[in-house]
C-alpha positions in Angstrom: 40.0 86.2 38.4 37.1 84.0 39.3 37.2 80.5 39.2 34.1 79.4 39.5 33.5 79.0 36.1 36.5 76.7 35.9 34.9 74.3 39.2 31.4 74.4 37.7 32.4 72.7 34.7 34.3 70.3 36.9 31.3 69.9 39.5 29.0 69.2 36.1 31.5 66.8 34.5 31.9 64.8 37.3 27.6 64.7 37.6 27.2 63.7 33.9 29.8 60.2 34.6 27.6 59.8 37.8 24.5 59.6 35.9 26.3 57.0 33.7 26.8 54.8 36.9 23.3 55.0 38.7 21.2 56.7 41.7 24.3 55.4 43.6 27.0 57.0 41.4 25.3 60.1 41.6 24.9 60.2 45.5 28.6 59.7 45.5 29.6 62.3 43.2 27.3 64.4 45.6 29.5 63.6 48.7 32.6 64.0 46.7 32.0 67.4 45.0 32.5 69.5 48.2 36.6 67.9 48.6 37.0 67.9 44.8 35.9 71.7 44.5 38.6 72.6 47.2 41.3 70.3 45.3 40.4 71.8 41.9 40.9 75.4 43.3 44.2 74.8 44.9 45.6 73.2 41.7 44.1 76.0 39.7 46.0 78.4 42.0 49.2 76.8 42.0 49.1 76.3 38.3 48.0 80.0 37.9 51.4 80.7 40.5 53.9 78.6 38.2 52.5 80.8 34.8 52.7 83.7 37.0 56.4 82.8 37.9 57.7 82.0 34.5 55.8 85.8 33.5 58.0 87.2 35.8 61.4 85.5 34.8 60.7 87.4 31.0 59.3 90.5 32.7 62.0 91.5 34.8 62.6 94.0 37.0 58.8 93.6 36.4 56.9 91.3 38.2 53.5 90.0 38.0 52.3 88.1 41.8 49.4 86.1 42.5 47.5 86.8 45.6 44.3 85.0 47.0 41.4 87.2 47.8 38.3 85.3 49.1 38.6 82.0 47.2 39.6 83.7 43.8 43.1 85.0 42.8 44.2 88.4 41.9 47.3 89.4 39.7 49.0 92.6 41.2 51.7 93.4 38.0 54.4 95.6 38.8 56.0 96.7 35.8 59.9 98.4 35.5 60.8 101.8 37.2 59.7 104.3 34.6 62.9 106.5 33.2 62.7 109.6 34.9 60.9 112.3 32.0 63.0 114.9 29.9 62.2 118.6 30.8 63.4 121.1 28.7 63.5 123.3 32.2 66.9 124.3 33.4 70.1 122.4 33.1 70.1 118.7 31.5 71.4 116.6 34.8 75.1 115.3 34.5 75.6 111.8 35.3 78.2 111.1 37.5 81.6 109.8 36.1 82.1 106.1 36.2 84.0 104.9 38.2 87.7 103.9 37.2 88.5 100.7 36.1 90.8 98.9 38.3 94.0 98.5 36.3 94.2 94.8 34.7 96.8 92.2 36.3 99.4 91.7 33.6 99.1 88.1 32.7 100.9 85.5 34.1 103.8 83.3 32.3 102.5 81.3 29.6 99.1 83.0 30.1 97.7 84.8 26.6 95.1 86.6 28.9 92.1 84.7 27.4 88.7 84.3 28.9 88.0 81.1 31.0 84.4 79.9 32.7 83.8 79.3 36.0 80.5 78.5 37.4 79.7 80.8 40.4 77.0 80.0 42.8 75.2 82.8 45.1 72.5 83.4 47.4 69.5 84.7 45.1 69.2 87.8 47.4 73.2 88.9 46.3 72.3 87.9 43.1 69.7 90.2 43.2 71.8 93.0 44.4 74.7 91.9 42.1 72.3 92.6 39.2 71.1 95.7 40.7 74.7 97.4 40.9 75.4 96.1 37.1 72.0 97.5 35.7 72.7 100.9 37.7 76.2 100.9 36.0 75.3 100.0 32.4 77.5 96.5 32.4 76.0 93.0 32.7 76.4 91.1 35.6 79.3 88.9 33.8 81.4 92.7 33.4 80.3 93.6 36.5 81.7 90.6 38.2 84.9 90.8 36.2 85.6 94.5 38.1 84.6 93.5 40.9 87.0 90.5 41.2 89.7 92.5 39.2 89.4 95.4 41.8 89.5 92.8 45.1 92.8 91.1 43.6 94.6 94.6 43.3 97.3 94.6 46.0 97.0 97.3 48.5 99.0 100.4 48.0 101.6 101.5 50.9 100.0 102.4 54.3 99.4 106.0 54.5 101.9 107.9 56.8 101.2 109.7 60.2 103.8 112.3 59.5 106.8 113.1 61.0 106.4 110.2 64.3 105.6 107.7 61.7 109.2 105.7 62.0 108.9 105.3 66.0 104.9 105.1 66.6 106.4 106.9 70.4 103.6 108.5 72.7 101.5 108.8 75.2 97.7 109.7 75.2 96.0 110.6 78.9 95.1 112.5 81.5 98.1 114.5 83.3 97.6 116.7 86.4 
């Protein structure tokens, strides 16, 4: 995108109001154009970056970045993966069974197992991955969560046993000569 369009107009605004004021005016608009045309740019480019930021928010997984080449910026979009294509060759793929649901906890005393809201603050990059994982298993992130907390507050089942040496843990590991 070009912005010189955009800094010309600015560069002939601020001439006409310096022609209002006089030769001196004018040689001041002069000296000032030079700063004012690099101001003008960098606010253009970080409004251009907020717009570009709030496209992204609706857009997602898409994105759409702003990148500087020379003094004009350049939108690179990147759009969702593309669902792989249906072929009518060979077998249709099988998707992989979900995985089980971790049995629910029964509810405590007094507890009608209703819902309750917690706010829930993470680093952006888990977030990221946390809505990765929930996308590639169909839930949203709020169902997602819910397993994965449900699944970390399952108690552990008993430790698995070594066999028959189990009860006395007696032996010796080495070297003998």
């Amino acid at each position: 995108m070009d912005l010189t369009p955009y800094v010309d107009h600015l560069r002939h605004e601020l001439a006409v109001a310096a022609e209002a004021g006089g030769a001196e005016s004018r040689a001041l608009a002069e000296r000032l154009t030079a700063p004012l045309e690099s101001a003008a740019r960098l606010t253009l480019l970080n409004a251009l970056s907020a717009a570009m930021g709030e496209v992204t928010r609706d857009l997602a997984p898409g994105s759409v970045d702003v990148r500087l080449r020379g003094l004009d910026p350049e939108f690179v979009v990147t759009g969702p993966p593309a669902p792989e294509p249906y072929s009518m060759a060979g077998p249709l793929p099988v998707a992989p069974a979900p995985a089980p649901l971790p049995p629910a906890a029964p509810p405590a005393e007094g507890d009608e197992g209703g819902t309750a809201r917690i706010n829930f603050r993470l680093p952006a990059h888990l977030k990221n991955r946390v809505e990765e994982a929930a996308t590639q298993e169909g839930l949203s992130v709020n169902a997602w969560l819910g397993r994965a907390v449900a699944a970390a507050l399952v108690p552990a089942g008993p430790a698995p046993s070594d066999g028959p040496r189990s009860r006395g843990r007696q032996g010796f590991t080495g070297w003998v000569r």
